[in-house]
LOLUM-610826 format. One line per field, with one value per residue: x negated, y, z of N, C-alpha, C, O in turn. Coordinates in Angstrom, 1 decimal. Atoms other than C-alpha are relative to their C-alpha. Example, Ala and Ser with C-alpha at 12.3 -4.5 7.8 and 13.67 -1.06 7.14 Angstrom:
2
n_px: (-0.9:0.9)
n_py: (-1.2:-1.1)
n_pz: (0.0:0.0)
ca_px: (-12.3:-13.7)
ca_py: (-4.5:-1.1)
ca_pz: (7.8:7.1)
c_px: (-0.9:0.8)
c_py: (1.2:1.1)
c_pz: (0.0:0.8)
o_px: (-1.9:0.3)
o_py: (1.2:2.2)
o_pz: (0.7:0.9)
END
This chain:
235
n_px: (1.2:1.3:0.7:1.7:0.0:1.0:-0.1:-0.3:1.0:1.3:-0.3:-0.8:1.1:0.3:-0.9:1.3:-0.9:-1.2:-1.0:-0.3:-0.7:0.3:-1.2:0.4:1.6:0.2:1.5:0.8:0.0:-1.6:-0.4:-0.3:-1.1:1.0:1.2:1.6:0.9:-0.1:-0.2:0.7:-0.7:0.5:0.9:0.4:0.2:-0.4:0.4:0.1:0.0:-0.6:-1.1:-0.4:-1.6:0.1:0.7:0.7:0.4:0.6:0.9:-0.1:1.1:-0.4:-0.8:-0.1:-1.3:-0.9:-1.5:0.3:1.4:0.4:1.2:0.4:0.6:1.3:-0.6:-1.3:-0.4:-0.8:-1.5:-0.5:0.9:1.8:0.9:0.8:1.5:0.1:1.5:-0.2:1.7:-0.2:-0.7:-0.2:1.3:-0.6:-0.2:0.8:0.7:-0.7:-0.2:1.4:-0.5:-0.2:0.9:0.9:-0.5:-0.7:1.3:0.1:-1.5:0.6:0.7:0.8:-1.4:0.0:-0.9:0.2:-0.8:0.0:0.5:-0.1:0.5:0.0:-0.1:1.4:0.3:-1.0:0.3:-0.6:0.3:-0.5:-0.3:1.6:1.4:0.9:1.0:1.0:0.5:-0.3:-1.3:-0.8:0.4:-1.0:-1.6:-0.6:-0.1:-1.6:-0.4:0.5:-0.2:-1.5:0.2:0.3:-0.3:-0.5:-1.2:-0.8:-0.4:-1.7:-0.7:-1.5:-1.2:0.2:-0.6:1.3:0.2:0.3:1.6:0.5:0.4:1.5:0.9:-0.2:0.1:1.2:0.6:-0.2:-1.0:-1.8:-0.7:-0.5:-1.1:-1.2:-1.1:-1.5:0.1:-0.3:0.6:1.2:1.4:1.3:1.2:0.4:0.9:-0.2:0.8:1.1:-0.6:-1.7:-0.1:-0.9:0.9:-1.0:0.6:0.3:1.4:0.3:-0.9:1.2:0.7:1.0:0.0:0.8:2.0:1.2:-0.1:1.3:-0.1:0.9:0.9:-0.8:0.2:-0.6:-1.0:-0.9:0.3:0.0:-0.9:1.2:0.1:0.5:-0.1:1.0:-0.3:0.2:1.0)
n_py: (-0.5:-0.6:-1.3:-0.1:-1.2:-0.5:-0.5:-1.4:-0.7:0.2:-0.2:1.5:0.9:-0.9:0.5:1.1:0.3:-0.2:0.8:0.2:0.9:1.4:0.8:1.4:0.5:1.6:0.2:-0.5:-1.5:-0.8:-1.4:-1.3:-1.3:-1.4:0.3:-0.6:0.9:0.3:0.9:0.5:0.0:-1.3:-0.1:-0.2:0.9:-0.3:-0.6:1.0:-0.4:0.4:-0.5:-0.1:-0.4:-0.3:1.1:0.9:-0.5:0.7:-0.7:0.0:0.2:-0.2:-0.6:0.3:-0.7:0.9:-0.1:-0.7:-0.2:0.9:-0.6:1.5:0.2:1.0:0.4:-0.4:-1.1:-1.3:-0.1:-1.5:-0.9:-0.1:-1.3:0.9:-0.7:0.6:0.1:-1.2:0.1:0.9:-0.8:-1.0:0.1:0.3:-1.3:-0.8:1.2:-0.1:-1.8:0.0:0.8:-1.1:-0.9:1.1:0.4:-1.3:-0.7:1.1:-0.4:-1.4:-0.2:0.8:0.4:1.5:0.6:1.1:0.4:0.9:-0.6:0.9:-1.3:0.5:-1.1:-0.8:0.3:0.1:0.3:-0.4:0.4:-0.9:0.4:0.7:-1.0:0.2:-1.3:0.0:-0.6:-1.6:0.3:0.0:-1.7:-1.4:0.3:0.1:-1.4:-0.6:0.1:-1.1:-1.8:-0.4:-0.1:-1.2:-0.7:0.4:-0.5:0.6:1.0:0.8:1.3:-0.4:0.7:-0.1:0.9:0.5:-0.6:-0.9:0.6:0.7:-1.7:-0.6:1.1:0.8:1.4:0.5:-0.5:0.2:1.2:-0.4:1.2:1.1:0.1:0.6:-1.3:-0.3:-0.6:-1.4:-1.1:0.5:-0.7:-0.3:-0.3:-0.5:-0.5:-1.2:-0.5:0.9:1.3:0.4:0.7:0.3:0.9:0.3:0.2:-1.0:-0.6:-0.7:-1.4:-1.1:1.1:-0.2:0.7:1.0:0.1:0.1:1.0:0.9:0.5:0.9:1.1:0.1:1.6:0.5:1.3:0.8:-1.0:-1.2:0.0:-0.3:0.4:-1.2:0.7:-1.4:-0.6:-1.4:-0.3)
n_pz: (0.6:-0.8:0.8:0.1:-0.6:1.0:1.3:0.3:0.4:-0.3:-1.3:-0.6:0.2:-1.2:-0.7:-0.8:-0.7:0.2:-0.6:1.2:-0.4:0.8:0.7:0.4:-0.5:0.8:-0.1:-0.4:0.8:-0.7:0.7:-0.6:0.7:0.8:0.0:0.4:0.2:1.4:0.1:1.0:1.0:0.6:-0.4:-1.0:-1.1:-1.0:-1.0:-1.4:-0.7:-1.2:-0.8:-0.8:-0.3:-1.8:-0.6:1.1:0.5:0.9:1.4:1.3:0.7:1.5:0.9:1.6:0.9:0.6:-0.8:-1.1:-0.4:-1.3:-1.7:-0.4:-1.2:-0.8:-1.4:0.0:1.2:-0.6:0.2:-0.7:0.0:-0.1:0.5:1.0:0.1:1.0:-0.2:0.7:1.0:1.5:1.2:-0.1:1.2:1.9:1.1:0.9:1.5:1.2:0.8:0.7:0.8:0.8:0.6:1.2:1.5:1.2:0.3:1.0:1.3:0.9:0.9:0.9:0.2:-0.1:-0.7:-1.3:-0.2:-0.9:-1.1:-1.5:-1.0:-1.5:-0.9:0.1:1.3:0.9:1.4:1.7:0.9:0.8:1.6:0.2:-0.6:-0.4:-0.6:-0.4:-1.2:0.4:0.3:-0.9:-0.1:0.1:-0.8:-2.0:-0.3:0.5:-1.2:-1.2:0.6:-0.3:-1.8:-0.6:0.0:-1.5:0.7:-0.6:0.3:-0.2:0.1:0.5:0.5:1.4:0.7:1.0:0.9:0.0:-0.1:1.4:0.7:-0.7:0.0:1.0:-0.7:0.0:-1.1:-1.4:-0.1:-0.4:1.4:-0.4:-0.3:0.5:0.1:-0.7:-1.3:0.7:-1.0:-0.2:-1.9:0.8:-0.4:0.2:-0.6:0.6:1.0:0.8:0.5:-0.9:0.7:-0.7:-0.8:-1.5:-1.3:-1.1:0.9:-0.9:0.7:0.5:0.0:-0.6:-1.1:0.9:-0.3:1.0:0.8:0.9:0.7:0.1:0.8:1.1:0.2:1.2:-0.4:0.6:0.8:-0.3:-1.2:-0.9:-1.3:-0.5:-1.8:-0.5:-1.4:0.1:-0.6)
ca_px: (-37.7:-40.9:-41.2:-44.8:-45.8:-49.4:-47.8:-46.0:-48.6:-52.6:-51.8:-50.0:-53.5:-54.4:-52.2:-54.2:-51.1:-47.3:-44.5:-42.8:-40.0:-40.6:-37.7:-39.2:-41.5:-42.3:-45.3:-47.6:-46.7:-44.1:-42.5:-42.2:-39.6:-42.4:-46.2:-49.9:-51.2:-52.4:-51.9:-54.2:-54.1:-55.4:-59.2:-59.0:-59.2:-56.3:-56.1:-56.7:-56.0:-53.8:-50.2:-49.0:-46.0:-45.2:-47.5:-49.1:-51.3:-52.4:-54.9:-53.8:-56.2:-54.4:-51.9:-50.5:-47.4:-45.1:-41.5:-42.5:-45.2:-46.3:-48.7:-50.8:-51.1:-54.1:-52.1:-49.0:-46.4:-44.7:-40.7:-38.7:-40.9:-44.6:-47.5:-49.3:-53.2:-54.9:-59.0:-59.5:-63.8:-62.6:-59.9:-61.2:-64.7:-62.0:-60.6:-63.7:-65.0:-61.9:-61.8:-65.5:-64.2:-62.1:-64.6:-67.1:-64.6:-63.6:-67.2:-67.9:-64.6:-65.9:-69.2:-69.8:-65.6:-65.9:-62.7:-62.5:-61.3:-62.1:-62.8:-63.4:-63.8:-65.2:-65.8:-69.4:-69.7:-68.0:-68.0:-66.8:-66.2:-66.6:-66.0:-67.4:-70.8:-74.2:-76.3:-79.4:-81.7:-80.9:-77.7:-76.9:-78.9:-76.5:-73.3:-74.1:-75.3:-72.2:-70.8:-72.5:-71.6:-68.0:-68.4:-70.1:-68.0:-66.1:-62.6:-59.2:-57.8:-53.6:-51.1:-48.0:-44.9:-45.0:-42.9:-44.4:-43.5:-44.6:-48.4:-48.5:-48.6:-51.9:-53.5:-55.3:-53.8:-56.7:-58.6:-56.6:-55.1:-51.6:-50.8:-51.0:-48.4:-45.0:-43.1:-39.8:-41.7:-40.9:-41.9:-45.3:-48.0:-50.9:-54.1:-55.3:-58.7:-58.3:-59.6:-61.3:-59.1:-54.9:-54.7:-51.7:-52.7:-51.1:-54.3:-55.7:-57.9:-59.5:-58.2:-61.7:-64.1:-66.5:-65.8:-67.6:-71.3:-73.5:-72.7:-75.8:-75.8:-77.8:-77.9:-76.0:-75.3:-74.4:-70.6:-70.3:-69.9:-70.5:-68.9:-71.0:-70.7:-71.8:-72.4:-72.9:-72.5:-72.1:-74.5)
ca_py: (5.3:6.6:10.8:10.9:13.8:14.5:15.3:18.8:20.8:21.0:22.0:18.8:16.9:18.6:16.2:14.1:13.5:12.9:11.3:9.0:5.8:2.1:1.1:-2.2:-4.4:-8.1:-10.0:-8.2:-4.7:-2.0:1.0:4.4:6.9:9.8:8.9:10.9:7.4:7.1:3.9:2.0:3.1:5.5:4.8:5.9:3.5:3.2:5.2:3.8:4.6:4.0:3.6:4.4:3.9:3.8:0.5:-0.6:0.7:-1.1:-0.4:0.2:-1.8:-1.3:0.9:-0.5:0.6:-1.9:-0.7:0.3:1.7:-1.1:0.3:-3.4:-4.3:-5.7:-7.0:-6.2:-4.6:-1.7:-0.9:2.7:5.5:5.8:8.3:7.8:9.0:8.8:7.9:11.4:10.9:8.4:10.5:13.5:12.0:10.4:13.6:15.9:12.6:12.7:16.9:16.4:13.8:16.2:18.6:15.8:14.5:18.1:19.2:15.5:16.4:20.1:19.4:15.6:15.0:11.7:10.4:9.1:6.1:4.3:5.7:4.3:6.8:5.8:8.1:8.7:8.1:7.8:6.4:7.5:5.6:7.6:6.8:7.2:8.5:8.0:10.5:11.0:11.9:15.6:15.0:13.8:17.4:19.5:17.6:18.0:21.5:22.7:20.9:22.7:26.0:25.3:24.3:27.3:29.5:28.7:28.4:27.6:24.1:23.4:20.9:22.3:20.9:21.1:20.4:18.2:20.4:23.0:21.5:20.2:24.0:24.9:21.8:19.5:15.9:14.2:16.0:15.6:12.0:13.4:10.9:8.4:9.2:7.5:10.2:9.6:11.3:14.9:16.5:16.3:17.0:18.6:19.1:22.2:23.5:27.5:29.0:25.2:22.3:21.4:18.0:15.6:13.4:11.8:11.4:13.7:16.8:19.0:23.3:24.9:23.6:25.2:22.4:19.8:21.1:19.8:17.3:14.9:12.5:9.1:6.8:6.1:2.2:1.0:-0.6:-2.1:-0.3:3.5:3.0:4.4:4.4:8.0:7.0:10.3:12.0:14.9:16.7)
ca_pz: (18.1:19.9:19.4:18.5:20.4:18.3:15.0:15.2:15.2:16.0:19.3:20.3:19.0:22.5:24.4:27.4:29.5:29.8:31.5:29.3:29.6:28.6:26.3:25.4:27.3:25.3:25.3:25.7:24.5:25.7:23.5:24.9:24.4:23.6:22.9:22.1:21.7:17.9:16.6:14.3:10.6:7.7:9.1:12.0:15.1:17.9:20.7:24.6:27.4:30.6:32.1:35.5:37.6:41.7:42.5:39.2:36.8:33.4:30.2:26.7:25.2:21.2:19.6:16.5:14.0:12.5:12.8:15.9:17.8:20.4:23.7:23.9:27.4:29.6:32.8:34.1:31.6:33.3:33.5:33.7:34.2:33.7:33.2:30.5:30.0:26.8:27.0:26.1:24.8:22.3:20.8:21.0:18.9:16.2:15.8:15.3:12.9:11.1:10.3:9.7:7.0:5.4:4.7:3.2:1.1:-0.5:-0.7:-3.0:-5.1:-6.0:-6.4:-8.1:-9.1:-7.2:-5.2:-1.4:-1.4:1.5:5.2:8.7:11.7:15.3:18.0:17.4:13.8:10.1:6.9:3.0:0.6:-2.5:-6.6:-8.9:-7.7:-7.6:-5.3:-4.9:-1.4:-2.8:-3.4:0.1:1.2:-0.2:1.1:4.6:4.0:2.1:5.2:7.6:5.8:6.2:10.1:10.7:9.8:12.9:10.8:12.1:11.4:11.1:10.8:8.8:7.2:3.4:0.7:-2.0:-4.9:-3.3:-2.3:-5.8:-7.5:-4.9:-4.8:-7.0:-6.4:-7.1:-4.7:-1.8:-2.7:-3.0:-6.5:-4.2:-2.1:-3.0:-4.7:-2.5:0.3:-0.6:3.1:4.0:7.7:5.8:7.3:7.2:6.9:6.6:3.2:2.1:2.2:2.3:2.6:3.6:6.7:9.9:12.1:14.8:14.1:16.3:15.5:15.0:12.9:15.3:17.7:15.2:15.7:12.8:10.0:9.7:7.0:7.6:5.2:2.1:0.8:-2.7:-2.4:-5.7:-9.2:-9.2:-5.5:-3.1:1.0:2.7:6.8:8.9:12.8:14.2:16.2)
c_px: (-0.8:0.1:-1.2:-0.8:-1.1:0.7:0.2:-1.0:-2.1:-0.1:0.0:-0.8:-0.5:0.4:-0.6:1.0:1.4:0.5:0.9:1.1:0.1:1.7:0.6:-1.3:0.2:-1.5:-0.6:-0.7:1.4:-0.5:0.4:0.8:-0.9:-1.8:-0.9:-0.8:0.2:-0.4:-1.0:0.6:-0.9:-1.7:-0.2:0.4:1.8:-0.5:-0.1:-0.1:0.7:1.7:0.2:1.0:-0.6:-0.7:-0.4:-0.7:-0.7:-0.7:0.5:-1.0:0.2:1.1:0.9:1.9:0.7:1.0:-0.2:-1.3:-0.3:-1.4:0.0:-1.0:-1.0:0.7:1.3:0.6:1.5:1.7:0.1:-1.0:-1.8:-0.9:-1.1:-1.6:-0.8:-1.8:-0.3:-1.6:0.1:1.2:-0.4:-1.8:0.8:0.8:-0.9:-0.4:1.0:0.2:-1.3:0.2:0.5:-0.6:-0.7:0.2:0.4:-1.2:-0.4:0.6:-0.8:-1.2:-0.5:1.5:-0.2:1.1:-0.5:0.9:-0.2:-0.3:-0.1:-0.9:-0.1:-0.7:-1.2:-0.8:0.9:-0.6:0.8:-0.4:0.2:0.0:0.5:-1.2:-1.3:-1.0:-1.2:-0.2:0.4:1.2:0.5:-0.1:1.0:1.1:-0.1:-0.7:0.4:1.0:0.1:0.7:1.2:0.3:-0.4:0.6:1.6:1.7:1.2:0.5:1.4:0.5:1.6:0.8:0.1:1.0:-0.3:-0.5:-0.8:-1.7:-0.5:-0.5:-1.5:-0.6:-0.5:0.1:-0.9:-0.8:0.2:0.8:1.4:0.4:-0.3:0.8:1.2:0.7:1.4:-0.5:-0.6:-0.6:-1.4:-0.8:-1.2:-0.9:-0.4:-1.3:-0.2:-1.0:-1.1:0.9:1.4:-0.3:0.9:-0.8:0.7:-0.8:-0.1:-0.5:-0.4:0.4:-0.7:-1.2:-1.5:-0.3:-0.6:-1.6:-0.3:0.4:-1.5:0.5:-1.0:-0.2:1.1:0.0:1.5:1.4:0.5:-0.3:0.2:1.0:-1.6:0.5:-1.0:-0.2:-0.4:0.8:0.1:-0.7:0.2)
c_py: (0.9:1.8:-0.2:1.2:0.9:0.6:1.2:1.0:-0.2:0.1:-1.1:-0.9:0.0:-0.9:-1.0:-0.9:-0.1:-0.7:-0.7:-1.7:-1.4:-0.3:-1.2:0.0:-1.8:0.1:0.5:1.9:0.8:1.3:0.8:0.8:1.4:-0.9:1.1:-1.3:-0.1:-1.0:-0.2:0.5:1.0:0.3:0.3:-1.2:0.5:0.8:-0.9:0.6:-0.6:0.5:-0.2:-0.3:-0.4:-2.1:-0.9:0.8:-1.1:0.6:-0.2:-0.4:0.5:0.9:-0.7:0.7:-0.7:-0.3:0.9:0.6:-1.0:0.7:-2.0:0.3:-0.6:0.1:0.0:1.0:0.8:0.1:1.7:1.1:-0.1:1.2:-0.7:0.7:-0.7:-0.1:1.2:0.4:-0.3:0.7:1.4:0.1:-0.6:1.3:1.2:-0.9:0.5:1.7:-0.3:-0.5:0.7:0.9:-0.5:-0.4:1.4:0.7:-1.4:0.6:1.2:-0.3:-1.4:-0.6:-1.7:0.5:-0.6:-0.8:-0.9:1.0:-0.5:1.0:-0.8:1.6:0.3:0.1:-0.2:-0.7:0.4:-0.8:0.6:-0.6:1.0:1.0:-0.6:0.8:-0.5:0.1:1.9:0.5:0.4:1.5:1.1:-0.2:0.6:1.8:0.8:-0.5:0.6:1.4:0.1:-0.1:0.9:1.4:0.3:-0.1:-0.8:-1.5:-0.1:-0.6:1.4:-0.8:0.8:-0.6:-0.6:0.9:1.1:0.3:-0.2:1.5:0.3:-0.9:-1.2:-1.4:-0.9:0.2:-0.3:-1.6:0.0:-0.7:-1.1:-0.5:-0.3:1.5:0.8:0.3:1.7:1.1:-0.3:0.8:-0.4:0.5:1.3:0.9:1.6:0.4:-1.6:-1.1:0.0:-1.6:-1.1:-1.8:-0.3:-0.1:1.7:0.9:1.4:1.8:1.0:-1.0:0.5:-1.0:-1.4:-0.1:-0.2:-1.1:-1.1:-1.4:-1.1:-0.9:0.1:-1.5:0.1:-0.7:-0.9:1.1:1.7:0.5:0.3:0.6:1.3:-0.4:1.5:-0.1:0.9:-0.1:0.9)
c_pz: (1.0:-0.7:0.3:0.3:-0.8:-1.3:-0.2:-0.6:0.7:1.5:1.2:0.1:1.6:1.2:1.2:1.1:0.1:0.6:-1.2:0.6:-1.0:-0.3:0.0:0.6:-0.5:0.1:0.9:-0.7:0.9:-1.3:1.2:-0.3:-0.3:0.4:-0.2:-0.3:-1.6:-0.5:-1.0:-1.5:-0.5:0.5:1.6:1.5:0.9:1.3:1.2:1.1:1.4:0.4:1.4:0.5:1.7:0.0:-1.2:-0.7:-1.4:-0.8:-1.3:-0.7:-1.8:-0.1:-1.5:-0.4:-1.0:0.1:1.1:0.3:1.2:0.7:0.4:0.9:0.6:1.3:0.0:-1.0:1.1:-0.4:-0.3:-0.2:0.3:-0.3:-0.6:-0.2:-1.4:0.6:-1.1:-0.8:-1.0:-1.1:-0.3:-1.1:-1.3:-0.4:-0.8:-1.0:-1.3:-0.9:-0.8:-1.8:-0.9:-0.6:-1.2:-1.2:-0.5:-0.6:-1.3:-0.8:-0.4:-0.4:-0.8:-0.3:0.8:1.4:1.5:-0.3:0.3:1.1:1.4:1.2:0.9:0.4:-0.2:-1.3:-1.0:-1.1:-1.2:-0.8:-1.8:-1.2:-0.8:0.3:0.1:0.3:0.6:1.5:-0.3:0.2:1.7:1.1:0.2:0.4:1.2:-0.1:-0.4:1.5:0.7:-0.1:0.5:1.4:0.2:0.0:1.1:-0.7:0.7:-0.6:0.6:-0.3:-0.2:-0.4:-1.1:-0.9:-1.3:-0.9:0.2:0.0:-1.3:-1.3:0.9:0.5:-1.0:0.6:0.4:1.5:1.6:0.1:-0.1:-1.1:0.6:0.9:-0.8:-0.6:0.3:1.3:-0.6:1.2:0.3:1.4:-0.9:1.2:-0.3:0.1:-0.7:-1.4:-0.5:-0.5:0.5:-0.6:1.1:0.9:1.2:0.7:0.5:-0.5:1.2:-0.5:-0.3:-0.3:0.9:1.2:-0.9:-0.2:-1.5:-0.7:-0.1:-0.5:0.2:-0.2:-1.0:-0.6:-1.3:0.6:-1.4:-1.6:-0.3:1.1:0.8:1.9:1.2:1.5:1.0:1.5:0.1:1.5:1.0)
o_px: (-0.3:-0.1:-1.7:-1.4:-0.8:0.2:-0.5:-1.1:-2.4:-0.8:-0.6:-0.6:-0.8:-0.3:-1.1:0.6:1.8:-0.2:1.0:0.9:0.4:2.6:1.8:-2.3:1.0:-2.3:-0.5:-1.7:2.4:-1.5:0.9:0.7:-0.4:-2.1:-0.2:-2.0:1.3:-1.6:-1.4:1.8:-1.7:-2.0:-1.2:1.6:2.2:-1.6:0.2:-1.0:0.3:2.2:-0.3:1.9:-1.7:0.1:-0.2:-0.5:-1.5:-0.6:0.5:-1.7:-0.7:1.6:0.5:2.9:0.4:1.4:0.1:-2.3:-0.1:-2.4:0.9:-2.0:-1.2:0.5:2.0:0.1:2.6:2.1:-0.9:-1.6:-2.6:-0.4:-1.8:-1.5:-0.7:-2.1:-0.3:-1.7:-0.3:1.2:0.3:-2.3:0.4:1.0:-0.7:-0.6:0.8:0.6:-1.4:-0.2:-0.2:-0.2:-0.7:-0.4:1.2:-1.2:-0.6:0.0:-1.7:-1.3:-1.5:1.5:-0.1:1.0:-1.6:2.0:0.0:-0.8:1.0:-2.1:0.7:-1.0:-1.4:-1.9:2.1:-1.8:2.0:-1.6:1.2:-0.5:1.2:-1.2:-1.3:-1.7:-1.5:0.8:0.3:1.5:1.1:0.8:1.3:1.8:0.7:-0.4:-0.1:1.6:1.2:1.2:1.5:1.0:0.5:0.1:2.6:2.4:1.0:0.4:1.7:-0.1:2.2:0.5:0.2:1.3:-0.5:-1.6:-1.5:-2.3:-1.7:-1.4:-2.4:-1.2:0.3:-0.7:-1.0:-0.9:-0.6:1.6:2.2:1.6:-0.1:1.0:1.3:0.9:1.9:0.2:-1.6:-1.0:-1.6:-0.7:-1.6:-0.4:-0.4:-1.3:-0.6:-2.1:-2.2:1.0:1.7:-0.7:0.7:-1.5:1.3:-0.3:0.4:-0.9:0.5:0.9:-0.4:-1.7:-2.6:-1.2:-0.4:-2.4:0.1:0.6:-2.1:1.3:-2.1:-1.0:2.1:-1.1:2.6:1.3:1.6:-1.1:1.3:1.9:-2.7:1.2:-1.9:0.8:-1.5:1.6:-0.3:-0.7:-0.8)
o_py: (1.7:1.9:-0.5:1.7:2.1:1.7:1.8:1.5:-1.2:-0.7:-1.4:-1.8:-1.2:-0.7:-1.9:-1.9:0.9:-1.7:-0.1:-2.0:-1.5:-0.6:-1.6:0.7:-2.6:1.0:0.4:2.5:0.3:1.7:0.4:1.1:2.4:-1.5:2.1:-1.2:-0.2:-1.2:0.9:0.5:1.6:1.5:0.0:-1.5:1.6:0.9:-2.1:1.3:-1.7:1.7:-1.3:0.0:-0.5:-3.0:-2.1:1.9:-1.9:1.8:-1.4:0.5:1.0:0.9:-0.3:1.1:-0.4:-1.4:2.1:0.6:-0.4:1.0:-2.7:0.8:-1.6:1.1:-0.2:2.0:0.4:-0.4:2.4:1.0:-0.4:2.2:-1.6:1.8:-1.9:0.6:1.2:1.3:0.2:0.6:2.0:1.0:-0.5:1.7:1.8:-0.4:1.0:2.0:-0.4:0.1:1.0:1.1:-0.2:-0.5:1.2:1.5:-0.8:1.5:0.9:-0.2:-1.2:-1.7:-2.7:1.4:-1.2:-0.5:-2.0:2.1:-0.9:1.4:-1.7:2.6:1.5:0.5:-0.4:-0.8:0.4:-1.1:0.5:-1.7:1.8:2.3:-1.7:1.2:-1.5:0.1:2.7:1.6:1.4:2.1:1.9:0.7:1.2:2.5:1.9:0.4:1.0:2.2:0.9:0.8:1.5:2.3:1.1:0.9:-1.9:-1.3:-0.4:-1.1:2.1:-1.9:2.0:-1.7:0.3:1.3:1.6:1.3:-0.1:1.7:0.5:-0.6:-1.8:-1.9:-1.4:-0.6:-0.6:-1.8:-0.8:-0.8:-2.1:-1.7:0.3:2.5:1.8:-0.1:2.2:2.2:-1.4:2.0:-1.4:1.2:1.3:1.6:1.7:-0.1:-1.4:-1.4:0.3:-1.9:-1.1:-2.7:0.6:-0.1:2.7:0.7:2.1:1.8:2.1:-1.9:0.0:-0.8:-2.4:-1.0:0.6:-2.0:-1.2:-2.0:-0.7:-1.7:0.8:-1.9:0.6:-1.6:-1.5:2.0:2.1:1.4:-0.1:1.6:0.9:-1.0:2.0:-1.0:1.7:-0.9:1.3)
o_pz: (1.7:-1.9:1.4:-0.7:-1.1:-1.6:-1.0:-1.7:1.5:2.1:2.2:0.9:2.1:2.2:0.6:1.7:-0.6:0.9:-2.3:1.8:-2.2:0.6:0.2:0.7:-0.1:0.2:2.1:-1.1:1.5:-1.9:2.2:-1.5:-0.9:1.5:0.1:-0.7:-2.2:-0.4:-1.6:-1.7:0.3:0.4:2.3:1.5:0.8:1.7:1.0:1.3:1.7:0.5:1.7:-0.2:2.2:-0.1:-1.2:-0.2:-1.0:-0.8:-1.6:-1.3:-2.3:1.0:-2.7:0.3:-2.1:0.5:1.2:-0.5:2.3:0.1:0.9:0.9:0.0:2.0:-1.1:-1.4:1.5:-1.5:-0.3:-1.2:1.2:-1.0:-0.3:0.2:-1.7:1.6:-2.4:-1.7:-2.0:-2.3:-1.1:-1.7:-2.5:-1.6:-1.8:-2.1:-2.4:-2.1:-2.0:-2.7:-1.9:-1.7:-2.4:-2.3:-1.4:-1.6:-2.4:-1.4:-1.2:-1.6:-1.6:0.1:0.1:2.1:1.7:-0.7:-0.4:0.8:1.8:1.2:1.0:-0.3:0.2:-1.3:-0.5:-1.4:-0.9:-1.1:-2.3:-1.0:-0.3:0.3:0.8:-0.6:1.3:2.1:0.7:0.8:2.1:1.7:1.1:0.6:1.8:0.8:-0.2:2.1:1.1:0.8:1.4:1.9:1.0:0.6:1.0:-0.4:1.2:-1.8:1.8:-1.2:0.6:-0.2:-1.0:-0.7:-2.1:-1.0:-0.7:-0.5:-1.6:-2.1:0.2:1.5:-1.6:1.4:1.5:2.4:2.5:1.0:0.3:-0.9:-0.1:1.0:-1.9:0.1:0.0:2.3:-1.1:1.0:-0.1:1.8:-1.3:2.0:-1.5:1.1:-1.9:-1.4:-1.1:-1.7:1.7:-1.8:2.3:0.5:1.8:1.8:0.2:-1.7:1.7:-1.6:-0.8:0.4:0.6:2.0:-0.2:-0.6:-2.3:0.1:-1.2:0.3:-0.1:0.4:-0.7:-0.7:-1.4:1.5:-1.4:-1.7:-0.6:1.0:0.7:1.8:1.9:1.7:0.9:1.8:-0.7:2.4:1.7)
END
């Protein structure tokens, strides 16, 4: 099994570098004995980046998670010891996207009860898919400057270890999707954005939302019945 070095804490999100040992090399994929690379899943994109060793060098074009974690090669696939490098622009815009995300979706929930439930993060942009809802130009107004409010108030963002029962007493499920986690997963890596939002999450997230700048909101698209499609950046 790969230790997945990002998860512990917000800190670890932090991670740009590491020494690390190819297990498995097939195809056109090798496992690692410790990673930072974040695999496809939960909206947010794979990570990419680069491995090392004494006389080769290849690109992580994919990440993916199936059983394992596979590092998908472009060239030669590396043995033994390597140094691994993550493409530190592209994870470092899906993690302020995805906090940003968080926010968005808890500011919808409080103020029009509508559900996320769809999401797709890239490094320079995002999407929500929310239900049920239909917002106005007014509407979208006050999301991103309830948004804003909460970014600016420069607040810390952590990643704890929770235990369901205990999330389920100070949080409403709905809210944060927690009834649709399986109920035979009893521990939980919650998101945390100080004093606004707990909510349980395996991607990246940057540890102040002062490092997220400006929510803007630019455009909004019908997806269907009182499904509606929020598209924003940050600034």
């Amino acid at each position: 099994m790969t230790e997945v070095l990002y998860m512990p804490d917000i800190e670890s999100n932090y991670i740009r570098e590491w020494d690390a040992e190819v297990t498995k090399a097939k195809d056109d994929y090798v496992v690692l004995d410790k990673s930072a690379f974040y695999p496809l899943g939960g909206g947010q994109p794979s990570d990419t980046g680069f491995l090392e060793w004494s006389g080769g060098k290849a690109r992580v074009r994919e990440v993916t998670k199936k059983g394992i974690i596979k590092h998908h090669i472009d060239g030669q696939l590396p043995s033994g010891m390597v140094k691994a490098s993550l493409d530190w622009d592209r994870r470092y815009g899906h993690m302020r996207m995805h906090t940003a995300q968080h926010i968005v979706s808890g500011i919808v929930y409080d103020e029009y009860g509508a559900r996320t439930v769809g999401n797709q993060l890239y490094a320079d942009r995002a999407r929500v898919d929310l239900h049920p809802i239909s917002l106005s130009e007014d509407d979208l107004r006050t999301i991103e400057q309830k948004a804003n409010d909460v970014i600016a108030g420069n607040v810390d963002v952590r990643i704890i270890e929770v235990e369901r029962a205990d999330l389920e007493q100070r949080v409403n499920p709905e809210r944060c999707n927690l009834d649709l986690i399986p109920k035979s997963v009893s521990n939980l890596r919650v998101v945390e954005v100080t004093g606004f939002d707990q909510c349980p999450c395996a991607g990246t997230h940057v540890k102040n939302t002062g490092e997220l700048g400006k929510v803007s909101i630019l455009k909004k698209e019908n997806k269907g019945k009182d499904r509606e499609r929020i598209i924003y950046t940050l600034e």
